[in-house]
Structure formats: structure tokens, C-alpha cells
C-alpha positions as CSV (number, residue, x, y, z in Angstrom):
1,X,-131.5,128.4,41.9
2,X,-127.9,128.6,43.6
3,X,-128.0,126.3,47.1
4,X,-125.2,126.1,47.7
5,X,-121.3,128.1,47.1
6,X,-118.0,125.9,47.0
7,X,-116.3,128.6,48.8
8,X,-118.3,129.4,52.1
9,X,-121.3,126.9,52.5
10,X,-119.8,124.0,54.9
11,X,-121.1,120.4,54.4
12,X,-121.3,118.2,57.8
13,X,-121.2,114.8,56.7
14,X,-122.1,111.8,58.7
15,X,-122.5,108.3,58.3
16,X,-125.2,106.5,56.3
17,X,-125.7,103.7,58.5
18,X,-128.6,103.3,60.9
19,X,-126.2,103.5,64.0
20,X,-124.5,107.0,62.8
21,X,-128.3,108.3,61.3
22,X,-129.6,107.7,64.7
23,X,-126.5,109.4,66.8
24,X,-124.3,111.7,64.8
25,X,-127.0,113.2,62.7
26,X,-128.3,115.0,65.5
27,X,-124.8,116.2,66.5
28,X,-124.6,117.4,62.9
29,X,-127.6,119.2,63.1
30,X,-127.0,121.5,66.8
31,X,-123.5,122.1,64.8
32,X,-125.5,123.3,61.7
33,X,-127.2,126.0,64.4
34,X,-124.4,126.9,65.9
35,X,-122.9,127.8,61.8
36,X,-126.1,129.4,60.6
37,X,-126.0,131.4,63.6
38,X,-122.6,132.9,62.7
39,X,-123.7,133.2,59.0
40,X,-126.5,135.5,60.0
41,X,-128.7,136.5,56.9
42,X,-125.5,135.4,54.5
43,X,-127.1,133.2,52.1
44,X,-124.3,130.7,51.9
45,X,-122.7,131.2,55.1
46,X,-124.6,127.8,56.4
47,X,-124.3,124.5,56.8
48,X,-125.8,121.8,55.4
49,X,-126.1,117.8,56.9
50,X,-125.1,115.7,54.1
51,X,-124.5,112.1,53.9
52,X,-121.2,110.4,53.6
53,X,-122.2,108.0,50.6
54,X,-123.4,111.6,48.7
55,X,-120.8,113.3,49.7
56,X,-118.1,111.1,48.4
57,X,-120.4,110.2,45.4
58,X,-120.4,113.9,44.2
59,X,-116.6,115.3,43.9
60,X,-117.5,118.5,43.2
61,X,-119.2,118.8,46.4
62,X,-115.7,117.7,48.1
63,X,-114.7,122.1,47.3
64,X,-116.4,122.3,49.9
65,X,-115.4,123.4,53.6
66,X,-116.4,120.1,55.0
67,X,-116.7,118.4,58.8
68,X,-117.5,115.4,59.3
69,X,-119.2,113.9,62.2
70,X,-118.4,110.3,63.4
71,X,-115.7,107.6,63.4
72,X,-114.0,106.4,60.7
73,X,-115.8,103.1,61.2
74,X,-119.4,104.2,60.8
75,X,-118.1,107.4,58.3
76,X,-117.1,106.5,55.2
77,X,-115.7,110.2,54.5
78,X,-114.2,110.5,58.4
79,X,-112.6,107.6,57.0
80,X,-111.1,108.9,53.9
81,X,-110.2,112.4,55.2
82,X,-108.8,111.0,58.5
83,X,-105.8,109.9,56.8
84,X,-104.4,112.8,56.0
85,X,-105.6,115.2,58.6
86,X,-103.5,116.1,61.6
87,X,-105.1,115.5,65.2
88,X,-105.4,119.2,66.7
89,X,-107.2,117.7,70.3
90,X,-107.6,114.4,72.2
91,X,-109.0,113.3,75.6
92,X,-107.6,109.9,76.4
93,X,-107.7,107.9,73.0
94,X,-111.4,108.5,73.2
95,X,-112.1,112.1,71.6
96,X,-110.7,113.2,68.3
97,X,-110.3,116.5,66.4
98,X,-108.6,116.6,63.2
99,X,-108.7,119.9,61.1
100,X,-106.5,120.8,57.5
101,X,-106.5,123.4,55.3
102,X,-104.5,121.2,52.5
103,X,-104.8,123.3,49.6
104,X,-108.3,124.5,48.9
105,X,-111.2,123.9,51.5
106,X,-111.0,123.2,55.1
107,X,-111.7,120.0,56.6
108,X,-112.2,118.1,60.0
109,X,-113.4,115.0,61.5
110,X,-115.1,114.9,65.2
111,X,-115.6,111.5,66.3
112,X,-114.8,109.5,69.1
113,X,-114.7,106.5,70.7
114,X,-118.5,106.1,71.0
115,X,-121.5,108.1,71.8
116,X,-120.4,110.4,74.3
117,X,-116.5,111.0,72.7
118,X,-117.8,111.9,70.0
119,X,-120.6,114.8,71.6
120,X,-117.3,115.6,73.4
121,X,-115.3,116.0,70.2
122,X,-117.7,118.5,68.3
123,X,-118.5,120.4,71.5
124,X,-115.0,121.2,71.9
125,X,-114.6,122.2,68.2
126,X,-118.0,124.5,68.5
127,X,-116.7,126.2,72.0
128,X,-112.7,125.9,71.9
129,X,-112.4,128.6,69.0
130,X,-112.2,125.8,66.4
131,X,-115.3,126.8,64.7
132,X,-114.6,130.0,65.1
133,X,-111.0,130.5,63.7
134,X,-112.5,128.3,60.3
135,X,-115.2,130.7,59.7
136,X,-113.1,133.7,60.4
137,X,-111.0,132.1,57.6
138,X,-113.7,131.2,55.5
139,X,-115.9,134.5,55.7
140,X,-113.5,137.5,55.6
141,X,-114.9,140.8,54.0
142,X,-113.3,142.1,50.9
143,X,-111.3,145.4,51.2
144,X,-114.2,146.9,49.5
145,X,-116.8,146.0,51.8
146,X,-118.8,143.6,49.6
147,X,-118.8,140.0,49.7
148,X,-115.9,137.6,50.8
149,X,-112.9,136.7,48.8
150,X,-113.3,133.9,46.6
């Protein structure tokens, strides 16, 4: 059985370590809500909390829309994408958006300087239109009324 689709299933990543298990997992998780919301009875229009050591262990995975929650020191991934992914939003060296469509699948690390930043990071993503204008992009209809281009 299909779990997943490359195309409009988004993985939220977050670190492995006790620190980000314990405080960005739960972030991940109200940001799942807020995208399975939006994907309504879609089958693949969802999210799903992944681990950073998975996610970067699986490359096939990595066609998928991705967002990843937490600092590049505590994210593995956040650390790998952040790189190459242009800041869209700061607060005062202490809250970070970065979002890219480079090439195929969408991605963007929230994180912050601690804690609170980074609540404050994928807040604004979630309410600022952030979330909104990647799934708009991600879940058009087709012309012909079925499905979503792939």
C-alpha cells in the first residue's frame, strides 16, 4: 500500500537528538495539523514527522516537499538544506525562514535561536501565507478536474 506520493505529501523533519525530539517534534506535529487540514480527505495531501537521520538516509524520500523544523545545530537536514536556501523572514538574528523551490520539490527550514525563535519561525510560516502559497503550488487541480499535476 502507497503511503506516501513524491509529488504532494510534505515530510517535516526534525532532529534526532533528545533536545530537538523533546522541542521541535511537537512543533512538527501542530504544523502536520495545520497541512492535513488543508489536504482535507486528499490521501496524500498530508504531512508526515520524519526524522532527520531517515530522512537523509533515504534519498528518494528527499523528492519530497520537505520543512524542516530546528536549527542547523540540532538538525542534521536544517543543516544540509540551509546552505542553499535563501532567508525569506528574520526577527533579530533569532528567527529564521528559509524556503526554495530549486528545481523539483520545495523546501524550508524554521528554526531559531532557541525554543521560543523557533515556535516563532513556524508560526509565521503557518499564518504569514507561507504555508499557504507552497500548497497552492504543490496542490493545483488539473484542467480536467481530476487530480493535481504531477
Amino acid at each position: 500500500m502507497k503511503l506516501l506520493d513524491t509529488d504532494e505529501t510534505i515530510l517535516l523533519v526534525t532532529g534526532t537528538g533528545i533536545a530537538a525530539e523533546e522541542r521541535d517534534r511537537p512543533l512538527a506535529y501542530w504544523l502536520k495539523g495545520e497541512i492535513d487540514r488543508r489536504g482535507a480527505t486528499h490521501p496524500y495531501r498530508r504531512g508526515i514527522v520524519v526524522g532527520d537521520a531517515w530522512y537523509l538516509e533515504n534519498r528518494i524520500f528527499q523528492l519530497n516537499p520537505a520543512i524542516t523544523i530546528g536549527g542547523p545545530g540540532v538538525n542534521a537536514a536544517a543543516r544540509e538544506l540551509s546552505e542553499s536556501l535563501p532567508v525569506v523572514h528574520s526577527e533579530e538574528d533569532r528567527v529564521f525562514v528559509q524556503m526554495g523551490t530549486s528545481g523539483e520539490a520545495p523546501k524550508v527550514c524554521l528554526w531559531g535561536a532557541d525554543l521560543a525563535a523557533t515556535a516563532r519561525a513556524v508560526q509565521w510560516f503557518a499564518s504569514d501565507g507561507m504555508l499557504t502559497e507552497m500548497l497552492d503550488r504543490l496542490w493545483r487541480p488539473r484542467p480536467d478536474g481530476g487530480g493535481v499535476y504531477v
